[in-house]
NUZADREN-171324 format. One record per residue (C-alpha): x, y, z; residue in three letters. Coordinates in steps of 0.001 Angstrom, whole numbers, plus 500000, padded with zeros to 6 digits. Layout:
XYZALA ...
This chain:
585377188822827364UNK 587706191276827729UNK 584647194202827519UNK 582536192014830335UNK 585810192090832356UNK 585989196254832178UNK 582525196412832748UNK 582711193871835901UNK 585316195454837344UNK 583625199180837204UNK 580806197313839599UNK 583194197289842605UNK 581145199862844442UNK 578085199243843547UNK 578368195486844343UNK 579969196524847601UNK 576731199066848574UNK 574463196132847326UNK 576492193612849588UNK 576354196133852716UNK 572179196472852608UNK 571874193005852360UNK 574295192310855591UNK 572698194652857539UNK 569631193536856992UNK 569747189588856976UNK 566595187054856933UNK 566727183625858058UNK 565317181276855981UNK 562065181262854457UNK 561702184829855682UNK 563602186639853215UNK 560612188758851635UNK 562550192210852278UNK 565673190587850487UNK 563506189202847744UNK 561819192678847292UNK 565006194016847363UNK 566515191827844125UNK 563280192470842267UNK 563547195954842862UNK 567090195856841156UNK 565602193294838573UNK 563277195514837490UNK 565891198500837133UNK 567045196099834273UNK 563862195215832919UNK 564451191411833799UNK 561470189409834186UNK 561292187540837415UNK 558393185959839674UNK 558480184649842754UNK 558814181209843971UNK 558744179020846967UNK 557364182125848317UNK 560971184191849349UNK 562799182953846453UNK 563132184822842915UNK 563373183219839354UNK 564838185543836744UNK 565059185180832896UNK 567493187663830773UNK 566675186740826724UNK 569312187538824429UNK 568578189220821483UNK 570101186907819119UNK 567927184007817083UNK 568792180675818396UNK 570207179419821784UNK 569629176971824463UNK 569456178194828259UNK 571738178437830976UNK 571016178674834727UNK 572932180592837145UNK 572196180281841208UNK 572337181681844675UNK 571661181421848003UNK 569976184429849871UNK 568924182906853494UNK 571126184110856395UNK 571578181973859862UNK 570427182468863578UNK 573731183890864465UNK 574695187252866570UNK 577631189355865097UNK 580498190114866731UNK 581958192266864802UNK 581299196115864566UNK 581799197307860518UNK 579393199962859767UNK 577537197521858013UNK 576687194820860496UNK 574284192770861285UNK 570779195046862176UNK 568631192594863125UNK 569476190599866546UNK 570648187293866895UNK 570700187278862854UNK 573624187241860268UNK 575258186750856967UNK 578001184649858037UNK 578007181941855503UNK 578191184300852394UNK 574900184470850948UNK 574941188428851011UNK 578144188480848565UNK 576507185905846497UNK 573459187682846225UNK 575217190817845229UNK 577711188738842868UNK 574462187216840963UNK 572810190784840684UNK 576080191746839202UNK 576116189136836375UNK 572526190045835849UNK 573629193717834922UNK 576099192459832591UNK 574066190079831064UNK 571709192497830579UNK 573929195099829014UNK 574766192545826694UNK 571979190484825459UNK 573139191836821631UNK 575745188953822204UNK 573850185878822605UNK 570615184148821943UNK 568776181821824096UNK 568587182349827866UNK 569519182779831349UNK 567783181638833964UNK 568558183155837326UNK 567829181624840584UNK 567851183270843980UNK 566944180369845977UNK 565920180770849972UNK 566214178591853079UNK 569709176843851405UNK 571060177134855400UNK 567966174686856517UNK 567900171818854311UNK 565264173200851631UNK 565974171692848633UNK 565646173014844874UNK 562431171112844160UNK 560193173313843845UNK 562575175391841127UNK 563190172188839225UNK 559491171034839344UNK 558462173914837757UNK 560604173695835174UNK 563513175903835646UNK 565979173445834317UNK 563774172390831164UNK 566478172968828059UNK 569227174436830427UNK 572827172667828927UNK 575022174583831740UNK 574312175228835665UNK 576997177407837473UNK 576790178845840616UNK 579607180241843675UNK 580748179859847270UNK 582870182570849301UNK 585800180657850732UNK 587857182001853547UNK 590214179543853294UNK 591205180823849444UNK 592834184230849445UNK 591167187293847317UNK 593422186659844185UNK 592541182561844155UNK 589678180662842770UNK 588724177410843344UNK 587499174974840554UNK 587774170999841244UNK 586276168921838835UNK 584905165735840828UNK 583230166012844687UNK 583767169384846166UNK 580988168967849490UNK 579766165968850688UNK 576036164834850738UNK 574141165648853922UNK 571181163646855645UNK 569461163802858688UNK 568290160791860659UNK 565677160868863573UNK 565894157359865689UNK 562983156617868258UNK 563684153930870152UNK 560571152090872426UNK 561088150302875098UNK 559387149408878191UNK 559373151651881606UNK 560502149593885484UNK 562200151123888427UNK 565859150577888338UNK 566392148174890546UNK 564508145966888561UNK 565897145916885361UNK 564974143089883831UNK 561235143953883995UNK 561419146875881716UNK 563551147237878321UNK 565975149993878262UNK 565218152312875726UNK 568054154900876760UNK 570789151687876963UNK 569808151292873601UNK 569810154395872007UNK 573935154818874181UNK 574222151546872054UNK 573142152436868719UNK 575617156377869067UNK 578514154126869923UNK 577935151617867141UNK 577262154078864126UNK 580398155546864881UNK 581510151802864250UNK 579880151789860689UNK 582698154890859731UNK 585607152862860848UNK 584960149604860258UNK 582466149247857620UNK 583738152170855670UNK 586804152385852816UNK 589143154639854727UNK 590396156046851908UNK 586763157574851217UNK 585461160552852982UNK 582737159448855581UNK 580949161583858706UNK 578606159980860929UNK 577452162123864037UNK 574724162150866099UNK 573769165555867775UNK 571039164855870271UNK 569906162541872706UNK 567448162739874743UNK 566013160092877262UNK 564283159318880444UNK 562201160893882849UNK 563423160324886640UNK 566894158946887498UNK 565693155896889298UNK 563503154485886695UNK 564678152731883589UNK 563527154875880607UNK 560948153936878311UNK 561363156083875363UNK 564284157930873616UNK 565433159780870895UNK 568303160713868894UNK 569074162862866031UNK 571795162704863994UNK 573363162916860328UNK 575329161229857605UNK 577976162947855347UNK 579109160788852184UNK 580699162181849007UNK 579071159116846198UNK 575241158193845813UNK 576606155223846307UNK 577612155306849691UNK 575059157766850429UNK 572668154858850280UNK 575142152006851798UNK 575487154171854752UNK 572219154729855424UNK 571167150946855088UNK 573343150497857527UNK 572145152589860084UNK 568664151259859738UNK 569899147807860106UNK 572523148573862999UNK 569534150523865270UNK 566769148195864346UNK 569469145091865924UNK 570598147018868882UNK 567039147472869473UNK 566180143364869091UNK 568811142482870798UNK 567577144272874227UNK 563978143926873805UNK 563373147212871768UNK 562021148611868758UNK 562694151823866802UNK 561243153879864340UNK 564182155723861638UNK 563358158371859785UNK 565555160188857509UNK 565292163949855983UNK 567451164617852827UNK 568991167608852986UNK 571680167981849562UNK 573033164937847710UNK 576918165237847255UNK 578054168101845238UNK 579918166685841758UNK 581550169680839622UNK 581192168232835891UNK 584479167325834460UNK 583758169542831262UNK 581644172438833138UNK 584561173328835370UNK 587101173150832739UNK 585148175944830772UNK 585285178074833415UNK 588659177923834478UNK 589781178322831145UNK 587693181519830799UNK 589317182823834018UNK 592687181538833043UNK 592283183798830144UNK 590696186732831052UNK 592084187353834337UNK 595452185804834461UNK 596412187378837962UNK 593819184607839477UNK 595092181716840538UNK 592897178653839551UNK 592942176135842363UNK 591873172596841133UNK 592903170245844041UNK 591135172375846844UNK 590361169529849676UNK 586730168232849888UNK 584460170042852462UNK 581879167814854533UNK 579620170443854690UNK 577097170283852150UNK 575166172421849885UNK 571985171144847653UNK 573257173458844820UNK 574665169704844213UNK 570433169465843275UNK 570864171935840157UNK 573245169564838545UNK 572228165906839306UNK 571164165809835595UNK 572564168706834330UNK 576476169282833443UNK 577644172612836137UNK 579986173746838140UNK 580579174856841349UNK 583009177725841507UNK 584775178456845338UNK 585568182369845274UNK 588184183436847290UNK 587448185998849741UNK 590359186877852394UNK 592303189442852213UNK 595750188266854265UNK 596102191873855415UNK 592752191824857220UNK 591999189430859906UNK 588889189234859639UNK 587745187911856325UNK 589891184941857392UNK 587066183668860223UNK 585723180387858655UNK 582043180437857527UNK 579043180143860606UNK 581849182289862516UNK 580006185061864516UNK 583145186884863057UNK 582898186372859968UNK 583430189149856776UNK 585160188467853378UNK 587120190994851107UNK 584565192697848949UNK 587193193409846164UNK 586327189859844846UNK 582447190513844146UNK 583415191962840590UNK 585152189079839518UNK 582227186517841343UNK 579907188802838827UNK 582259188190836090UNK 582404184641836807UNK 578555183745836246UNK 578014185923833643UNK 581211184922831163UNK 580530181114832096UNK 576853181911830467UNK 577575184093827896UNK 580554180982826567UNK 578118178037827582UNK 575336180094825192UNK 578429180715822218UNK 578205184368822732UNK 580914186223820154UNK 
């Protein structure tokens, strides 16, 4: 490992150029065709097969040279958000109202990287790695189509990274157990019955109801809910009503659910079925609930995230491993890639305490990250493979 490490490290400024085209030119998701040309075009450089799938993303495959092997699958995220960048680096943000500021360019560059150096030594191991540069990660599009067709068929390892702001450039972070909560998204349409306001009891309030049903699924979070456990419940819209003097006949809410077990994933969204579909009885209403999954919780395998801090422990001893980093509520359906798979989840530091801003948190308008950690996120993937595969 020591050879990968020299060889990572020599990337710095190539990783950085690779990191700066893809910031300045950022795609929201499922638009990302000049960023997928772009990682085929470096793909090809290294004579990695690749196609394309879910129409912006990119599957890879590197084959070692060596008899023998399972596979090993290593993913990113490429999709930017709907953001406008404050910030004025020469490399910002060229397309309006669009911007890297969750990452996804550093990642992108970081899983190239591995790719070279997996590439450069495929004399070391036999088997596989499968590389995934999945789009639309920022807007709830899951991995299906990726695992449908196959691309974890044999894999024993899944590892993947996150830039964290909140981690300085010299720290890692790798928690076994939950590291990001699951994420749904519930629609509620409530029906009631329209009358003018002075006569109430003639219509059925579907706007009382739906002011009913926000206030009591906040309820379900502190009173239904362990409060030791981890447990968002928020609803983001409401909308109702159609003059101010007449009781409202329709409304609708949107909301979502963050819980960090299947287990309560499912509880908690029982409940809210049950809790609207009662409000709504109980005032002459109905409702309709319908629920969009976006990423189940994200569980680092006990064994998965060992390996790799061992690996780092060893080969770069002036990282600091951090395995107690707090659970995030935000989610991320990486958390898809290793439902039945043993992976890991690895949080790469990225600010630099000199330099205020690659401390912004993630979806900041402001944010930037330290690019003297996209060697070691390079190194990362590719010595977690080339161990999971028993490369000597």
């Amino acid at each position: 490992m020591d050879t990968l490490k020299r060889q990572a490290l020599a990337l710095r400024e190539e990783l950085t150029a690779l990191r700066r085209e893809f910031h300045m030119h950022p795609e929201l998701g499922l638009e990302e065709y000049r960023t997928a040309s772009r990682i085929e075009e470096e793909l090809d450089k290294l004579g990695v097969a690749h196609r394309r799938m879910a129409g912006t993303g990119v599957w890879a495959t590197i084959r070692g040279e060596r008899d023998g092997g399972a596979a090993v699958l290593l993913r990113t995220d490429i999709d930017a958000l709907p953001i406008t960048e404050r910030g004025d680096a020469p490399y910002k943000s060229r397309s309006a109202g669009v911007m890297h500021a969750c990452g996804h360019d550093a990642h992108t560059a970081c899983l190239l990287g591995a790719a070279k150096l997996l590439a450069r030594n495929r004399d070391r191991f036999g088997g596989e790695v499968r590389l995934v540069f999945q789009p639309a990660e920022e807007c709830g599009f899951t991995p299906e189509q990726f695992i449908a067709a196959g691309v974890l068929d044999g894999v024993r390892r899944v590892f993947g990274l996150h830039c964290a702001p909140d981690l300085p450039s010299d720290t890692v972070g790798l928690k076994p157990g939950p590291n990001n909560a699951g994420v749904d998204r519930f629609r509620i349409a409530v029906h009631g019955r329209s009358a003018h306001v002075a006569t109430p009891h003639l219509g059925v309030d579907a706007l009382y109801i739906a002011a009913q049903i926000v206030v009591g699924v906040q309820a379900l979070a502190t009173r239904r809910a362990d409060p030791v456990e981890p447990l968002v419940i928020g609803v983001g819209v409401l909308r109702a009503g159609t003059a101010y003097n007449a009781v409202a006949e329709r409304a609708e809410l949107e909301g979502t659910t963050r819980t960090v077990t299947p287990e309560s994933r499912a509880r908690v969204r029982a409940e809210v079925v049950a809790l609207a579909q009662s409000v709504a009885a109980v005032y002459g209403g109905t409702v309709e609930v319908e629920w969009e999954e976006f990423a189940a919780p994200l569980v680092n395998h006990a064994g998965a995230a060992a390996e790799l801090r061992a690996l780092s422990e060893r080969c770069f001893p002036e990282k600091r491993v951090v395995t107690d980093r707090a659970i995030s509520m935000t989610g991320d359906d990486f958390a898809e890639f290793i439902q039945t798979v043993p992976g890991a989840y690895a949080y790469l530091g990225t600010a630099d305490p000199a330099r205020a801003e690659t401390q912004h948190n993630i979806h900041s308008a402001d944010f930037d990250l330290d690019e003297g950690a996209l060697p070691y996120g390079a190194w990362l993937l590719a010595a977690g493979a080339l161990d999971a595969l028993g490369a000597t």
